[in-house]
N, C-alpha and C positions, 0 to 999 in steps of 0.2 A: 504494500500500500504506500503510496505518495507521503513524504512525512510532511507537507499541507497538510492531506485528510486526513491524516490520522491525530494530529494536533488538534483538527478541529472536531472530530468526535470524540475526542479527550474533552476539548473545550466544553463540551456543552454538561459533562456532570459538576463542571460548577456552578454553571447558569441553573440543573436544575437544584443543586443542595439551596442554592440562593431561592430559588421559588418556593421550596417545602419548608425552608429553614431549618435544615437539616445539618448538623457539626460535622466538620471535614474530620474533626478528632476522632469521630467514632467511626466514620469507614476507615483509616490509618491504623487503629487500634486491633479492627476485625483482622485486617488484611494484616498487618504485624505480627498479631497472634497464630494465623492459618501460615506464615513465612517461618516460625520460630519450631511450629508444629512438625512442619514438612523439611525441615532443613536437617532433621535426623536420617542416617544412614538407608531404615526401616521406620520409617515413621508407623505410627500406629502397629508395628512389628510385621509392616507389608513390605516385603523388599519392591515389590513393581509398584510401591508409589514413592519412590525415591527419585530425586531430582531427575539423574541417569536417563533412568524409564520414563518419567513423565515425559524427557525430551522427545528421545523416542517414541514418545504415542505422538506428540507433537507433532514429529517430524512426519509419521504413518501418515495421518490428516492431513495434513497440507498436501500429501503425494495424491491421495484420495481426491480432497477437492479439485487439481490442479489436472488430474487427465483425466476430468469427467467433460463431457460437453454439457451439462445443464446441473446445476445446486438450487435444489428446492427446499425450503423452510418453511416451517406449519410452527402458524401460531395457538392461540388457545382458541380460538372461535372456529377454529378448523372443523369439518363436519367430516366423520369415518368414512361416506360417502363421497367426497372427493380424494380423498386419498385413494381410495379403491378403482378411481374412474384414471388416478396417473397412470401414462405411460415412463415406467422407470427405465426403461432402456437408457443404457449409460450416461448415470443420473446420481447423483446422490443427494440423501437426503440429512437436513440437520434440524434438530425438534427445539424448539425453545419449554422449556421445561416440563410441564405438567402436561402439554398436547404431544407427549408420546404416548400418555394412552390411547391414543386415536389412532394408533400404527394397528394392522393387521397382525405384521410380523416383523422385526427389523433386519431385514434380508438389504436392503439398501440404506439402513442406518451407518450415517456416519460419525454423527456422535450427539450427544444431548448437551445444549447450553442450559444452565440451571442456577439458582441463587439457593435452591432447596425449598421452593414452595409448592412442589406439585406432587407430594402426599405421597400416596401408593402408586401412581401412578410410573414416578422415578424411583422408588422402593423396586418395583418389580422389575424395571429396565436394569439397575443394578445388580438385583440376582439373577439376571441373564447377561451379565456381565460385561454390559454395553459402556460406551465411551463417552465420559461425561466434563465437561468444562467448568469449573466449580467456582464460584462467585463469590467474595467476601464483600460485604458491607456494614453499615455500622447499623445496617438494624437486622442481622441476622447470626449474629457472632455464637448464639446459645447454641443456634438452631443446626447450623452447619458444623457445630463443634460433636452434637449429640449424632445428626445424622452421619457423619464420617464417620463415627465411635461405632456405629452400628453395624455399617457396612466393612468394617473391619471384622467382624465378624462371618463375614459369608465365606461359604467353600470358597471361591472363586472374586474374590471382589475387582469391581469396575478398574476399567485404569481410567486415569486421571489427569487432567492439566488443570493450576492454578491460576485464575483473573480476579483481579482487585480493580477498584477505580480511587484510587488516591494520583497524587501528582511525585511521587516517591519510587526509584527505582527498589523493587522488593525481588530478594534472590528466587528463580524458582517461580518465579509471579510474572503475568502479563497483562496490561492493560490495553484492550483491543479496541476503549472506542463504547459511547453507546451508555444507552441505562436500561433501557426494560430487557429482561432475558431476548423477545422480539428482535427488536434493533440489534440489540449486542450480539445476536446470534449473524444478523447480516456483515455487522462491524467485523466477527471472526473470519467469516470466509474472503472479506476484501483483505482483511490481511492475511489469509492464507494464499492470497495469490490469484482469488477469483476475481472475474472481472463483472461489473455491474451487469453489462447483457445477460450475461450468464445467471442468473438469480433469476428465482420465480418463488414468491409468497402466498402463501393461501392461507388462509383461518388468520391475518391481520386484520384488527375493527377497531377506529375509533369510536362506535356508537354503542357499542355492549362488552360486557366483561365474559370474556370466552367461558363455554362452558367445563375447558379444561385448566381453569385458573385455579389457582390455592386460593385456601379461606383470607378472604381482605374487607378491605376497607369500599366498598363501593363508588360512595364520591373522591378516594384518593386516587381509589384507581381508573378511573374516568381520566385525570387531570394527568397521571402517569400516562395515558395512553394517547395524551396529546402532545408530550413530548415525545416520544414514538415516532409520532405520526413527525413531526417538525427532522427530526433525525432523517428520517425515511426519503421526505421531501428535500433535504440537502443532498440523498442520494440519488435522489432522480426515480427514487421507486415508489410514489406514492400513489399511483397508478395500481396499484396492488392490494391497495389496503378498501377495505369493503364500509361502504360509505349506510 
């Protein structure tokens, strides 16, 4: 990605802590505490979530995206019926958090963008030991501390790449760009190498809260999905988003 855009979808999680009034101290403290977590050998006693490995999944993905001819990404408002209606022929696909339960199968998953709000939904993607982009911010620090804790526990657990949105280089950490799982999910693959043509969204709405959203705030998340939408339109994809 152009380091313009990617400055400027950095930019904008200031503009929105500034709108919700939200302390940059406490996404620095989540994303510090998940850097200090994962900067052990075996963190959680998983050798494949070790920095090493997480590159390597890193690096997988980006190879993934990059000789695909088309990256499609389903948001929460996604309906099981359009996915079923994709042609995936050399396609892949990336789930912004909780709308992978909307997937049939993940036969063309290439990995789930997530903050850890989408329940059982990324519970079960994990015990099918799918690839997930893990999200720290300052209002999730309890949340993503318990779910890792858990999923350390699986026969087989997820592998893993760590994103923060602070303005702070963190070992082992990357910040793609972006604020809702949505956006940030698009933010990943332009820095993985895709090109905007290349992207195609479904189940993005700024008029409703998808029905594969985690338990929220309604009217916040309304106001979240308008920054989304502003994100989206700097990208030239708001042509996608279901009105």
């Amino acid at each position: 990605m152009p380091d313009g855009r990617l400055q400027r979808l950095i930019g904008f999680q200031d503009e929105v802590r500034l709108a919700f009034e939200w302390d940059y101290s406490d996404d620095l403290d989540s994303a510090k505490s998940m850097e200090s977590i994962f900067s052990q050998a075996s963190p959680y006693g998983i050798e494949s979530w070790s920095e090493k490995s997480r590159n390597l999944c890193l690096q997988k993905i980006c190879e993934e995206l990059q000789h695909c001819e088309r990256v499609v990404i389903i948001g929460a408002a996604v309906e099981k019926q359009e996915i079923a209606e994709l042609n995936l022929e050399n396609t892949a696909v990336i789930a912004a958090d909780g709308s992978v339960g909307a997937m049939i199968d993940y036969e063309f998953l290439t990995c789930v963008i997530s903050d850890l709000d989408g329940g059982q939904h990324i519970d079960l993607a994990a015990e099918k030991s799918q690839r997930f982009v893990l999200h720290a911010h300052g209002d999730n620090l309890t949340k993503w501390q318990n779910i890792v804790e858990n999923w350390s526990q699986l026969k087989t657990p997820p592998e893993i790449i760590l994103s923060h949105q602070t303005n702070e280089n963190m070992n082992g950490m990357y910040n793609f760009g972006g604020f809702t799982d949505g956006d940030r999910a698009v933010c990943f693959a332009l820095w993985a190498g895709v090109k905007v043509k290349q992207i195609e969204l479904i189940g993005f709405s700024t008029k409703k809260v998808g029905a594969w959203s985690g338990t929220t705030n309604q009217d916040r998340k309304m106001k979240k999905l308008s920054w989304m939408k502003k994100i989206l339109t700097f990208l030239n994809l708001e042509k996608n988003i279901k009105h």
